[in-house]
Structures are given as C-alpha cells and as structure tokens.
ROTIVO-483489 format. One record per residue (C-alpha): x, y, z. Coordinates in steps of 0.1 Angstrom, whole numbers, padded with zeros to 4 digits, always signed. Example, Ala and Ser with C-alpha at 12.3 -4.5 7.8 and 13.67 -1.06 7.14 Angstrom:
2
+0123-0045+0078/+0137-0011+0071/
end
This chain:
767
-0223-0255-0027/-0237-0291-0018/-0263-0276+0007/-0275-0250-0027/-0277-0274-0054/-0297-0295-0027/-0317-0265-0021/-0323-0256-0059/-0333-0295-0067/-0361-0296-0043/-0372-0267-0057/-0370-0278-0092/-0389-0313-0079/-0417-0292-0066/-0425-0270-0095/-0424-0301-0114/-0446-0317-0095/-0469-0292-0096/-0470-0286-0128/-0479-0324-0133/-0507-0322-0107/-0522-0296-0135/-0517-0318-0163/-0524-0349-0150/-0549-0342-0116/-0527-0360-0091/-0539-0360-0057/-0510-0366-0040/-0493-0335-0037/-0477-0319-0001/-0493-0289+0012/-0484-0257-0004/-0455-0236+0009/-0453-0210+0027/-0442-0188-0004/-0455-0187-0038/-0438-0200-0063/-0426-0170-0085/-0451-0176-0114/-0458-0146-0133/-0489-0163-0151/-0512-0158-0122/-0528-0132-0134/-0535-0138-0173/-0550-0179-0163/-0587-0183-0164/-0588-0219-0167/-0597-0245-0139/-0570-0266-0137/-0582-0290-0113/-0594-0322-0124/-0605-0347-0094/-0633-0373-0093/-0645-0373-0056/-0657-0339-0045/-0662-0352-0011/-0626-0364-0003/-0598-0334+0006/-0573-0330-0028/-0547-0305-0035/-0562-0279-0066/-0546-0253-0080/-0570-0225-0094/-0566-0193-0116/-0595-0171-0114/-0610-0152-0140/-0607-0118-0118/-0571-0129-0114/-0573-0141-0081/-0555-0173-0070/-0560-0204-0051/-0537-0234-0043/-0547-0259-0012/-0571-0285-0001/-0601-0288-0013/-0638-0302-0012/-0675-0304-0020/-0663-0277-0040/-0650-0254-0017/-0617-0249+0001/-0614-0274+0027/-0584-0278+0051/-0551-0259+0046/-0546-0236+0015/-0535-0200+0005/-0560-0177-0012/-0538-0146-0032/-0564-0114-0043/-0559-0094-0068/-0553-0063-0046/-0525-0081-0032/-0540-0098+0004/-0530-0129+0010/-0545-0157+0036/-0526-0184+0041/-0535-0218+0066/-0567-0234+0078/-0602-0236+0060/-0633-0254+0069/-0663-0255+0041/-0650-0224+0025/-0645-0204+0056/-0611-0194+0072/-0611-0210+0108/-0583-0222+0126/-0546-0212+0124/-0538-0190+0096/-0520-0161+0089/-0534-0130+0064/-0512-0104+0050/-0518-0069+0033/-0502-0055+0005/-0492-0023+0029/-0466-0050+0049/-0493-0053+0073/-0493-0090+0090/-0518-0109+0114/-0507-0141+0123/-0532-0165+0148/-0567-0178+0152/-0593-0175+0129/-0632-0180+0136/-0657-0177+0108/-0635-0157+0090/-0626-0130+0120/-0594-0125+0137/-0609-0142+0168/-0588-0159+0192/-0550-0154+0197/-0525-0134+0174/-0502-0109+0168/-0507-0078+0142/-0474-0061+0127/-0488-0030+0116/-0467-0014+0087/-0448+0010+0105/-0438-0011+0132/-0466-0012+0155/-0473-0044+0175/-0499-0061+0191/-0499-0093+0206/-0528-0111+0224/-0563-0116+0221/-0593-0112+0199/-0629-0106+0191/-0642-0106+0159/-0614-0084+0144/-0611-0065+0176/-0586-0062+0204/-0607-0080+0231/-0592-0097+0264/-0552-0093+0278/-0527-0077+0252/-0499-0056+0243/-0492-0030+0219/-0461-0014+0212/-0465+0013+0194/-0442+0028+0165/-0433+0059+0184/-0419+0039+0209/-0447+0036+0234/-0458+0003+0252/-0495-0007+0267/-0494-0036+0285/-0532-0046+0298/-0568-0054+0290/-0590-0044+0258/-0626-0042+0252/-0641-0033+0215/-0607-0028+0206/-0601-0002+0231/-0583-0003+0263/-0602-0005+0289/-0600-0023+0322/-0560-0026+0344/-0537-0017+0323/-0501-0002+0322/-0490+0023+0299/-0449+0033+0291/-0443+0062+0275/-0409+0060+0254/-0392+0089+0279/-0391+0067+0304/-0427+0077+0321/-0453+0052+0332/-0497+0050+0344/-0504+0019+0361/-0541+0017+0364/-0582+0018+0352/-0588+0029+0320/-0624+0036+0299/-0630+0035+0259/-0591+0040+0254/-0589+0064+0281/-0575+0068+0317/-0603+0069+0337/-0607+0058+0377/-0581+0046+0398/-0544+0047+0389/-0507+0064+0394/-0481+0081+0372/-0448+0081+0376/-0422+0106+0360/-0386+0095+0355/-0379+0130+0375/-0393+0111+0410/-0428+0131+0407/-0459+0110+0413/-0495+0114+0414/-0519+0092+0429/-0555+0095+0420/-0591+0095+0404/-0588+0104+0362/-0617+0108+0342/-0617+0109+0305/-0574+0111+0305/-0569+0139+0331/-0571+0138+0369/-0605+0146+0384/-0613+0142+0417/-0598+0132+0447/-0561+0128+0443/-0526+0130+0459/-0492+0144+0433/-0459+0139+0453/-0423+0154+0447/-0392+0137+0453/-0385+0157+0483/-0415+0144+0502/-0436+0177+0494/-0471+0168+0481/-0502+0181+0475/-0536+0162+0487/-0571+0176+0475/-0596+0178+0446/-0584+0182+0411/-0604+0195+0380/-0602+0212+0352/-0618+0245+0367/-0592+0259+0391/-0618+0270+0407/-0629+0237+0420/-0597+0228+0427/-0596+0225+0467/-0568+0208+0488/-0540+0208+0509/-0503+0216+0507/-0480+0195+0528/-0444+0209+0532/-0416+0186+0536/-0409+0173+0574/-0370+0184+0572/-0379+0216+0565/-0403+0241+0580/-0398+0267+0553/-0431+0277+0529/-0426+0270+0492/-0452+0291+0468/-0464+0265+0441/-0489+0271+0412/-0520+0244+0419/-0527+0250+0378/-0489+0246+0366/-0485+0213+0380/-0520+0201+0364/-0508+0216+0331/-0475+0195+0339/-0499+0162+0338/-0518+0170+0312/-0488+0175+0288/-0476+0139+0297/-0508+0123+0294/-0505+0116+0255/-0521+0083+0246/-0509+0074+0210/-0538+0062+0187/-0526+0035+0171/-0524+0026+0134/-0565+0015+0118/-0566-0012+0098/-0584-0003+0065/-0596-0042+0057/-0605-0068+0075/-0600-0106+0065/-0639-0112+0075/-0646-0078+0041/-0623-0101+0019/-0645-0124-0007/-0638-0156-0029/-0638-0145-0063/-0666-0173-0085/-0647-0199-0109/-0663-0219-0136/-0675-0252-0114/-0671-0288-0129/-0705-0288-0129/-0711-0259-0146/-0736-0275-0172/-0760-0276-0141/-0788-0247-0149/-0794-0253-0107/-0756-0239-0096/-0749-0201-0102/-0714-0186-0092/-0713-0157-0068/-0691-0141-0046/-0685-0151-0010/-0668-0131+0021/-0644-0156+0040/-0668-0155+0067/-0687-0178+0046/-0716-0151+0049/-0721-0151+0011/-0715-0186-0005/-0695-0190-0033/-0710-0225-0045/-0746-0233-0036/-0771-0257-0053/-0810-0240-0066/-0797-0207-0050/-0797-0174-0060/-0774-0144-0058/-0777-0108-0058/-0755-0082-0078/-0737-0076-0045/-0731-0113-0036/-0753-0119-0011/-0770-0156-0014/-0806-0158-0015/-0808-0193-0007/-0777-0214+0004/-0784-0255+0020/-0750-0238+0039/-0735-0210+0047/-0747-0198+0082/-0743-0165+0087/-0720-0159+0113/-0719-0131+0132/-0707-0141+0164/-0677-0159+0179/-0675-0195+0189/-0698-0210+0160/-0705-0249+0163/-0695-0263+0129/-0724-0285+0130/-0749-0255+0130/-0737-0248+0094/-0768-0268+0079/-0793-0265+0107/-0821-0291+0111/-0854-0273+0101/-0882-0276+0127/-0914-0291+0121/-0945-0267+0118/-0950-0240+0098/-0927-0208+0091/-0927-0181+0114/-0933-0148+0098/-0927-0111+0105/-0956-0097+0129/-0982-0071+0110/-0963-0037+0122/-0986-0004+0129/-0979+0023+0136/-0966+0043+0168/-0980+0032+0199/-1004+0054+0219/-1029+0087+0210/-1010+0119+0214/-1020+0141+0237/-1037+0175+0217/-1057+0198+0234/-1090+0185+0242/-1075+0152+0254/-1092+0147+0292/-1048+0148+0297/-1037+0179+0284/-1033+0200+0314/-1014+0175+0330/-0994+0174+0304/-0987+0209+0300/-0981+0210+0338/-0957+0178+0329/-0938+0199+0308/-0932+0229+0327/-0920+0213+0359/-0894+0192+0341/-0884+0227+0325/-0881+0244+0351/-0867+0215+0372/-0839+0208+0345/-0834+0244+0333/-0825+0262+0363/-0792+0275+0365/-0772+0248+0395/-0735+0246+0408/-0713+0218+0389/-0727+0184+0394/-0707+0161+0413/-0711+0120+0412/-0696+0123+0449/-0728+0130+0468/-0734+0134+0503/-0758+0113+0524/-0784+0141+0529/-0790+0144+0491/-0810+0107+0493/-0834+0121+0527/-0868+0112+0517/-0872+0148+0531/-0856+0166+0501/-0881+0178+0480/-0887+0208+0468/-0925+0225+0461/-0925+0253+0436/-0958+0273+0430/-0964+0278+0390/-0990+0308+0389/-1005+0315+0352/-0994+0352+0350/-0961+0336+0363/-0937+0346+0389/-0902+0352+0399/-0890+0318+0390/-0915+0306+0369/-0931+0317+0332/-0968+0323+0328/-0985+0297+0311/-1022+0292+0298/-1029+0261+0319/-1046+0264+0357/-1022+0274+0386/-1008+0243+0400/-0981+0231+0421/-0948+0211+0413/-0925+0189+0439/-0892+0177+0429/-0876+0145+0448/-0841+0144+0453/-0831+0169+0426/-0796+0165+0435/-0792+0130+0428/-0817+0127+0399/-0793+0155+0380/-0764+0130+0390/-0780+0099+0378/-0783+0120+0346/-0751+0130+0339/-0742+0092+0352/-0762+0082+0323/-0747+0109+0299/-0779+0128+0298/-0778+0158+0276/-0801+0187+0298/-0808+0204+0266/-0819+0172+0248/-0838+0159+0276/-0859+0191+0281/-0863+0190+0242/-0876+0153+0240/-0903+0160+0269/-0907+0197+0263/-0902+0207+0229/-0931+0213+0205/-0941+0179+0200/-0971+0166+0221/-0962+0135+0246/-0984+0099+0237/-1001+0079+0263/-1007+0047+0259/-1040+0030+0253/-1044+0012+0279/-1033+0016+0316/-1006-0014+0329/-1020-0038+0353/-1008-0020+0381/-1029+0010+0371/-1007+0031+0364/-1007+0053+0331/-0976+0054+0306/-0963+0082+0282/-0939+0088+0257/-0918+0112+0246/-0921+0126+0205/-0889+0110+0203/-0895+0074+0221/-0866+0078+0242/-0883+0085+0278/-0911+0071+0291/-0931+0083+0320/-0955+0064+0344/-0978+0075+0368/-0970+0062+0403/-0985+0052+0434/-0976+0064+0469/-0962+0029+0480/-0942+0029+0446/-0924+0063+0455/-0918+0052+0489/-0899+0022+0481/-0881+0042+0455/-0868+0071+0483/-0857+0040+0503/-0836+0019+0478/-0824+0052+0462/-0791+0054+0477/-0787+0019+0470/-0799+0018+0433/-0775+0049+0428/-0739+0034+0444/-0752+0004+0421/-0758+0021+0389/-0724+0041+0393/-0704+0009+0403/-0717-0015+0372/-0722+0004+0338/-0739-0024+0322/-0766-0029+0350/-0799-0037+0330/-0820-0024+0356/-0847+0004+0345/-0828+0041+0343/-0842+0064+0363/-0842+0102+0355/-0864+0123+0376/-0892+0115+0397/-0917+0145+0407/-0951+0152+0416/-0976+0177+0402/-1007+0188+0425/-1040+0201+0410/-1053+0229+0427/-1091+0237+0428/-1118+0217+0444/-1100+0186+0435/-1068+0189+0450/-1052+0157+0429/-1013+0147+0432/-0998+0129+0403/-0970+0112+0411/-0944+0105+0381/-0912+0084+0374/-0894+0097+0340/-0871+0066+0332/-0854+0053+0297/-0874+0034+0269/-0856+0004+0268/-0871-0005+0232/-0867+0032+0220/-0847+0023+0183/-0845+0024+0146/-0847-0007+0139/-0887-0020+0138/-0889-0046+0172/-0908-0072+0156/-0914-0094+0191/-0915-0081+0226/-0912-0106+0258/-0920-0095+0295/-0903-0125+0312/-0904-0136+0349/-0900-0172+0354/-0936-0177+0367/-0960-0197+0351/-0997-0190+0364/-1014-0166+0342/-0984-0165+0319/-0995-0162+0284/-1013-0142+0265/-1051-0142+0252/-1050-0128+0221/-1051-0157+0192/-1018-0154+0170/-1034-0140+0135/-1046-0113+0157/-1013-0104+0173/-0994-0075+0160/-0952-0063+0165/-0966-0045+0193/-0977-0072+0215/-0962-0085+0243/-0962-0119+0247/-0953-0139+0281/-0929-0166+0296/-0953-0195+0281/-0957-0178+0247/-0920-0178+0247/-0905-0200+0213/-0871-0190+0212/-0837-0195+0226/-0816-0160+0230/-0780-0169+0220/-0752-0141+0230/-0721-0145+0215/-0691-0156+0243/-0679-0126+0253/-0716-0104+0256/-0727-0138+0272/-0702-0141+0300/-0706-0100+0309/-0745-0110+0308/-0738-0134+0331/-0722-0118+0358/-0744-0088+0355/-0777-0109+0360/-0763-0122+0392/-0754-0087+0399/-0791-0069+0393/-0808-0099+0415/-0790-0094+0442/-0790-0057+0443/-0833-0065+0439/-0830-0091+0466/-0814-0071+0489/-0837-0044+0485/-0867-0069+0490/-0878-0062+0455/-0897-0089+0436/-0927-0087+0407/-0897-0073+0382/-0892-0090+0347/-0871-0090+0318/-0886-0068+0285/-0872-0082+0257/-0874-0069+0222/-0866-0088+0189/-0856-0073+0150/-0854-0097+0128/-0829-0093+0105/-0841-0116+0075/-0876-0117+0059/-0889-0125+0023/-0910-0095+0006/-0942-0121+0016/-0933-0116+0056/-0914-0154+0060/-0890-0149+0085/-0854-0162+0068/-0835-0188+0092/-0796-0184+0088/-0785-0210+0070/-0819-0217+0050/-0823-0189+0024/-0849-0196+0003/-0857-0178-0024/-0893-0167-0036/-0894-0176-0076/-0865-0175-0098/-0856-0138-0105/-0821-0131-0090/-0828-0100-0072/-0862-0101-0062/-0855-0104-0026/-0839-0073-0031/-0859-0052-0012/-0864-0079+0016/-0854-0062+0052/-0816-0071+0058/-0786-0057+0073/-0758-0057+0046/-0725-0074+0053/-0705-0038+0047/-0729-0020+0075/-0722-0052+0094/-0687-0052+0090/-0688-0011+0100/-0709-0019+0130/-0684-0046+0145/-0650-0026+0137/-0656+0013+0136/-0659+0026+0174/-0678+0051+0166/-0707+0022+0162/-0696+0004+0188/-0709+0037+0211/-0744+0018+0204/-0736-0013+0211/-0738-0021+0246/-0753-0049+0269/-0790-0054+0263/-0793-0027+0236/-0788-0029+0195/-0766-0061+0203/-0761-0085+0172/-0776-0124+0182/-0789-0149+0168/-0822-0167+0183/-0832-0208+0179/-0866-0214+0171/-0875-0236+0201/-0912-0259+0212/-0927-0263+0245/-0935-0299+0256/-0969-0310+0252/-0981-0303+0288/-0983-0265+0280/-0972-0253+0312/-0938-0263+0315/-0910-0238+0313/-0885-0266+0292/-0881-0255+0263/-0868-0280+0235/-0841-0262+0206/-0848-0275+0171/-0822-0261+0155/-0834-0234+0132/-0820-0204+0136/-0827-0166+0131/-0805-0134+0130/-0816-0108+0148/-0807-0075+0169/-0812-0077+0209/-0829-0051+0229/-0834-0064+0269/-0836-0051+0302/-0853-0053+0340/-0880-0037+0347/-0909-0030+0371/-0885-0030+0402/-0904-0008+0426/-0923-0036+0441/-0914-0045+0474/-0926-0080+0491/-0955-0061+0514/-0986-0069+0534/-1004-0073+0500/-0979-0097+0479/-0977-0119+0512/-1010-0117+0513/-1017-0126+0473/-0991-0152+0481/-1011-0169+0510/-1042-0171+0491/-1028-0184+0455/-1007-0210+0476/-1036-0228+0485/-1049-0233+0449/-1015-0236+0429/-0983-0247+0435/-0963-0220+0456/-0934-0223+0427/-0953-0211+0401/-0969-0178+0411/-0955-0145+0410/-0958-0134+0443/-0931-0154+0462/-0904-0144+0484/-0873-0121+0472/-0852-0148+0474/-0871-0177+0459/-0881-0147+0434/-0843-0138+0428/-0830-0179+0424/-0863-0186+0399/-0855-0156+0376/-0821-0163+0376/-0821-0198+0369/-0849-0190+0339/-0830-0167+0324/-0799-0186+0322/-0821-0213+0308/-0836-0189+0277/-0803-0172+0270/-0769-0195+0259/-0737-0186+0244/-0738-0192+0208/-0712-0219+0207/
end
C-alpha cells in the first residue's frame, strides 16, 4: 500500500509540475518520461504554451500543435534540441535524442501497428545499432544504413525462422546462417536475399549437400550425402539434362541402389524456402514536424513549414521560403542529408569566395547519326550484321566455368556475309564483306556475367535506329559510337590494342567474375570486319558499356589520372558546355561517398590497380560524371545548406531541377531501386566545392566548405595500354624536359601508386 500511494504522489507531483511549467514557463523541469501522461486534450490544444526568454539555452516546452500533433522535451533556437518525444497524429511516436531539429543519437520510434525500433539515429535514419520488433513478432537485431539492414544481424522471423549473418541494402547478402523452424539449417554465401555461391545444408534426417547455389537452388558443382555414406558428386542444374555426375555406393555394401538424380533436387528445392520478412510501410527519415505559431511570429521574414526529421525540410528558417509540399527554398540550416555519418558542423557551411557555380549550357545528344550517305554507313551496316549474327545464332547453355582454350588468341571465327546471302547469313544491300569474331565463348559469358539480355543487346546496336559517332576521333585515333539507346559504346581499335586485350583476357575475366563492383570498362564483344575490294581494310572493334549512359542530365564530366603535364583543358569556361570533359587540373571539387559506398570504393580501387599493374597496364583514368541535383530556374547551382531563393514568390523555384524527398526516400528503401544503385553508377553524394593553390599546377586541392548534392556516375577506363617500346620511349624523352612524376607515361607501378594515392585524395567519406 506504502510502495502505491508513493507511486501515485510522484505521479500527482509531476503532472503538477507540469502543468505549472505551462502556466508559469519554468525551466526547470526533469526530462519527460518514457510514457505520456494520459491527457486527453492533446488533440483539441492549438496554443503554444511555452514561454521562455533565451532561445539559445536548452528548456523543457510543452507544445500542442494546430494539426494535433504533440511535442514535450528540450528545446532551442526554436527547434527541438536535446532529448524530447514528438507524438503524430497518425499515432508514430519518436522518443530520445535531437540535435537542431533533427533526430540523432539514441532514440527509440514506435508505429501505431505495435511496430518498434529502438537504437541509433543519424540525420533522422535508423543508422547505427538497433533492434526492430515487427508487429507480428518478427525480430531484428543489429546494424543499420539509412533505414536499411546493413552490416552483421539477425532476424527471427514470425514463422519461426532464424538468419543469423551479414546484410547489404537490406538484404542478405555475404556469410550467413539460415535455421529453418523444422530443425534444418544453410551455412553459407548468399546474393540480394538469396543463396548464391559457396555453402551446405543440412537436414534434421542426416542428408547433406555440399555445393555451388545460384539464385536459391544448387547449380553447379556439388556433392548431396546420405546418412549411410551414399552420395552423389557431379553437376547440378535445373535441366536434368545438364545434370552430369557420379554415384558413389556405400563402402559396407557392394549392392546397386536405383536413385532419381531429379527427385532428390526437387527434395532441395522444397526446403529451400527463404521467408520474406515483414516491410515497413514508414520510415522515421518520411515522418515531418508539423509548423507551430513561433514567438516571433510578428516577423514578416519567418514563414512556418513542414520539416521531415531528417531535417531535409526546415521547420523554422529566417528570409526563407517554402513550397506547398514543404520543401525550403532557402534555409541558413538545414543540410540536406542524404548520407550517413554527417559532421554536425557542416549544418551551416562556410560559403566560398568567388562567384556561384552554375549549371553547364546542356545540348543536345552527342555525335551525328549515321544515315545513309554518311562516308560510315557501310560500316555500319556491316557493324550491325555481324553482331546479329554473332549474338543471334542458336549456342549450347552458357557456362561461367570455362575452359582454358576458350581465351587462345587463336579462337576466332571468320564468317563470309555475301549480299544475296548464304547458308548462315541473310542477304543484305551493303558490299560483300567479311566478319571475325574473338573469343565468342567468353565474350557470350562476360555477357551473361554482366546480365546482358541477347535480345536487348542486338536491339540497342541492331534495331532500327541508326548508331552516332562522335565528332571527333579520341587522341588515340580511334573512332567512337553509340548505340540509339546510349548504353553501348563502340571504338575502333588498333592492332597493338587487341593484342593486349587477347593476353590479359583470361585475367580481366577471373577478375570481373570474382569482384562484382570492379569499375573497370565492361567488355562485350570484340570483332573485326574486313572490306573486301581493292581496299582490303580491317576494322577492328571493342563493344563495351557507356559508363555515363543515364536519365538523369550529367552536368560535369572528369577524365582523371593523377598526372599533371598537359592536364587541363583549352576551352575558356563561358565556352564550355555539360558535354565537356574537363581534366585533373580543371578539377574543383571534392567527391564525398557516404561510409559504407566509401569503404567498398576503397577496397575495390586497390583491387582494379593491381589487377592493371599486373597486367602492365598504365595510361587508364577515372571518367567521372556529375548531376546536380539543385539549381535555381536562372542555372545557379544550389549548395545544401544555402538555399536561396530568387524573389519572394513561394513557389517559384518550383520548377527548379530537384529530386523530391518521397522519390528519395523510395530510392534508399524500396529494392527494387536499389537494383540501380551500385558502385560508381546513379549513387547519391554530395561534392565540396574546392580551390587550387595559386601555383596552378599542384594537385592539392583546398575544401571550402560549400557543398552540393549530386548523383555519382564513375568508372576506369582506357585500360588497353600496355607500358611498350613507345610509352618508354615517350617517357625517356619527356623526362628530360619535366619532372618524371608528373607525366603520363611512367612505369605500371609508379602509374598504379600515383592514381591511387590521387584518387583517395579527390574522394572522402562524407563524415
């Protein structure tokens, strides 16, 4: 009875008090409970009931907002500011630590549904450590990435299933252990939420199978045991047909059991059900402040707005502007975050002097296409026919397992293409030529490597549409064209190019297959066409992916090599258009990848130079490409956290080129967008405006701390140039006039260390 009335008093003293700190404006009252306080009058209070003098200094409020949200915690500079609990109307909660307006820390949001995350916040994302209870049970504990399951966890799932291992995009991928609730267990690789490579299952019955999987059922080379020491060692696949092995009978016993190969791969696949897991609906980062009347509403300069607890959209500003949707226009604050690991400090950047950048004049498509007339056309058409023919013809299965005689220099094929046609090929209205095909074999892997679609890749070269070839030839001399659709590019190529190609092929192929997110140029088919007639020409040709082939407008371009002689580029800056590409020493930004993209980029840098290096390859570069997410309608490029607004209507920047926070939100929690999100292409970043010291040449670059958010396209490219007779020649020569270290033509390894050590100097994890 003592320990109740105790209980009830303490109570009663802290409603009191409360209830005085809205009367009065104490400041002096404990941090809010975990637990409201069961006041019906939430929702029909409009008022502001705080009343402090200092905005500056952390108090205790209590507001009721006029959409009937609610608000009781620390506060200041008009914005919630330390620990507090923010109630919506729909019934989410978020209760713990703020900074500026923006939930950061430890905290803990609940949804109406029973749903619960408690852990680290960052910029208003799940982002760190924590634990979501789903509503029917479901479980996961351990880390996140901006609101998705990203590092070591494990779920449990409501039907009873566990996954203990590592996540990526909120999928499992990487080494990871799955129980099933019958007792069954994988132990091993898995791929966007699927086993796929190396791993085992056992059955509580004593079978096992040991083995390759690919997309959730075995394929490839693999061993399935029975308790009895039977087992069966061999290829599996879904085509009983390629199903090829061996049975062994038990050692105790010399007798012949008859098995069905199909029955027991049925048997797997029936176990091999991965339970999807419950989707969450909302996300903290989707969740805004509702607008209160300010103290200082009387100022004409302060216009209430709505703001996402990400801070993306501020609440409170001073001269700003909002849209209908919420979005600020101009904000002193309010960064916008996209990306993990934000340094408080960024939150009102310091502007740097000169004058605003603005968005580059864009034309249109690169290149003349190639119509008949063109001094091209019949090379084109010739282009076209090969690849059709090449691509088209029917072929056994492709396997990524291939043997060593597929990369022989020696394999290449010559097929004749009449015009009345022949036996294998069609008749066509262009002179009779001939067509060689390199390697078929392992060009048709590295395209289903690269999930090529045959039918799609014949339709981007082939199809109706005419190909565009640049207007002017690279430096090398070689000629480029494009596909209708911008997603293949094809270059002419040199004898000494193809060479080096034949020889590193083997090499550049175990490399591609073993790292995914290698940023080296994708190679799809490399063939020759020969002219006949007096002539007697060969074209040589490399078909490889358009690393800048996207929606979104590329408003800068960067070829990047971490030389300095002859770096820069000619053309005066008025003159300069989106499709431009500028050089190292034209270079005025900082790249800055958020943590986890930075650390992959990391190791796959180091990974790329020393495949290049071993090959002896040097010359290459990195191709970036730039959008920039935020521009006025009169071109001024928008820094994050300095919106400013042109004139005073609300919505006049309305039209200006953004990325809204909803498509935004979709792009960093749906996996289906995640599909086009991967290292070096469509990758959300943000870029610091940097200046060059005065000297001109150097390569130190100094950050000023204006900052612009942008989407990422970047790759390696030109990496068929081996360190010859000619480059140690070039070398020689510009050695004597310039300093060795600053010249392209340098050893592999100088090469290698110099581009490594640049680029790690030009791209930084946004912290």
């Amino acid at each position: 009875m003592a320990k109740a009335w105790e209980a009830t008093l303490r109570k009663t003293q802290a409603m009191a008090k409360k209830r005085a700190q809205s009367i009065f404006g104490s400041m002096s009252i404990a941090h809010v409970s975990d637990d409201f306080d069961n006041d019906n009058s939430i929702s029909h209070h409009c008022e502001d009931k705080s009343y402090h003098a200092d905005e500056n200094d952390p108090s205790q409020v209590e507001k009721f907002l006029p959409n009937g949200d609610y608000y009781t915690g620390n506060w200041s500079e008009n914005c919630p500011h330390g620990h507090g609990k923010y109630l919506w109307v729909d019934g989410c909660i978020y209760l713990g630590e703020w900074f500026r307006g923006q939930a950061i820390g430890k905290g803990r949001f609940s949804w109406p549904s029973g749903a619960t995350y408690d852990g680290e916040f960052k910029s208003g994302y799940m982002d760190g450590k924590g634990t979501y209870t789903g509503p029917k049970g479901e479980m996961y504990k351990g880390f996140w990435v901006m609101n998705m399951k990203h590092g070591q966890g494990v779920t449990s799932y409501d039907n009873g299933d566990v996954y203990d291992g590592e996540w990526r995009h909120g999928l499992q991928e990487g080494h990871g252990k799955y129980l099933w609730s019958n007792g069954n267990y994988y132990i091993g690789e898995w791929k966007n939420g699927l086993i796929s490579g190396m791993g085992t299952m056992i059955w509580t019955n004593g079978n096992k199978y040991e083995g390759n999987w690919e997309d959730g059922i075995p394929k490839g080379d693999g061993i399935f045991r029975w308790p009895d020491g039977i087992y069966y060692e061999g290829t599996w696949s879904t085509d009983p047909k390629e199903q090829i092995g061996t049975y062994h009978a038990s050692s105790s016993t010399d007798e012949k059991v008859n098995w069905d190969a199909e029955a027991v791969f049925t048997q797997i696949l029936r176990s091999v059900k991965i339970c999807p897991g419950e989707k969450i609906t909302i996300f903290p980062s989707q969740k805004k402040l509702a607008a209160w009347r300010s103290p200082k509403a009387g100022d004409p300069r302060i216009r209430p707005g709505r703001m996402s607890v990400d801070s993306r959209m501020r609440l409170w500003d001073t001269e700003g502007s909002f849209s209908s949707d919420g979005s600020t226009r101009n904000s002193t604050g309010g960064r916008d975050v996209e990306l993990e690991g934000l340094n408080l400090e960024q939150l009102n950047p310091r502007m740097s002097p000169g004058r605003p950048l603005r968005i580059p004049k864009v034309g249109k498509k690169p290149g003349e296409i190639i119509t008949k007339g063109h001094k091209n056309y019949e090379l084109m058409l010739n282009l076209q026919l090969g690849i059709r023919h090449a691509v088209g013809r029917r072929a056994p299965p492709t396997s990524l397992d291939l043997k060593s005689s597929a990369f022989d220099p020696r394999e290449k094929f010559w097929t004749k293409f009449p015009p009345e046609g022949s036996k294998h090929t069609p008749p066509h209205s262009s002179n009779e030529f001939k067509w060689k095909d390199y390697c078929p074999l392992v060009f048709r892997a590295l395209r289903k490597l690269f999930k090529v679609d045959a039918a799609d890749y014949m339709l981007s070269i082939c199809g109706n549409e005419a190909l565009r070839e640049l207007s002017s030839p690279g430096k090398s001399g070689s000629f480029f064209y494009l596909s209708s659709d911008d997603r293949y590019m094809i270059k002419t190529m040199k004898k000494a190019e193809v060479k080096v190609l034949l020889r590193m092929l083997s090499a550049y192929y175990n490399h591609v297959r073993a790292f995914e997110s290698t940023l080296v140029t994708k190679f799809f088919g490399l063939h020759c066409v020969k002219l006949t007639g007096p002539i007697q020409k060969k074209v040589r040709f490399i078909i490889m992916g358009n690393l800048l082939c996207t929606e979104h407008t590329i408003h800068r371009r960067f070829d990047l090599k971490g030389s300095s002689l002859g770096r820069t580029t000619d053309k005066p800056e008025e003159e300069m258009d989106a499709s431009v590409i500028l050089k190292d020493l034209d270079l005025n930004f900082i790249f800055r990848l958020q943590k986890a993209w930075f650390q992959e980029f990391c190791r796959q840098v180091v990974r790329d130079c020393e495949f290049l290096e071993n090959e002896r390859i040097m010359d290459y570069s990195m191709l970036v490409g730039i959008h920039f997410r935020e521009a006025s309608k009169a071109g001024d490029l928008i820094p994050s956290g300095a919106r400013t607004p042109i004139g005073g209507d609300d919505h006049e920047n309305d039209e200006a080129p953004r990325l809204s926070r909803a498509d935004m939100d979709q792009l960093l929690v749906d996996p289906a967008w995640w599909t086009s999100i991967r290292l070096g292409t469509n990758m959300p970043a943000q870029v610091e405006r940097a200046i060059r010291r005065p000297d001109g040449e150097s390569q130190i670059m100094e950050p000023t701390g204006e900052f612009y958010d942008v989407v990422m396209f970047f790759g390696i490219i030109d990496i068929l140039q081996d360190y010859d007779i000619s480059k140690k020649l070039e070398h020689a020569y510009k050695s004597m006039q310039y300093d060795p270290t600053i010249i392209s033509a340098v050893d592999p390894k100088l090469y290698s260390k110099r581009f490594r050590d640049f680029i790690f100097r030009i791209f930084s994890e946004d912290v």
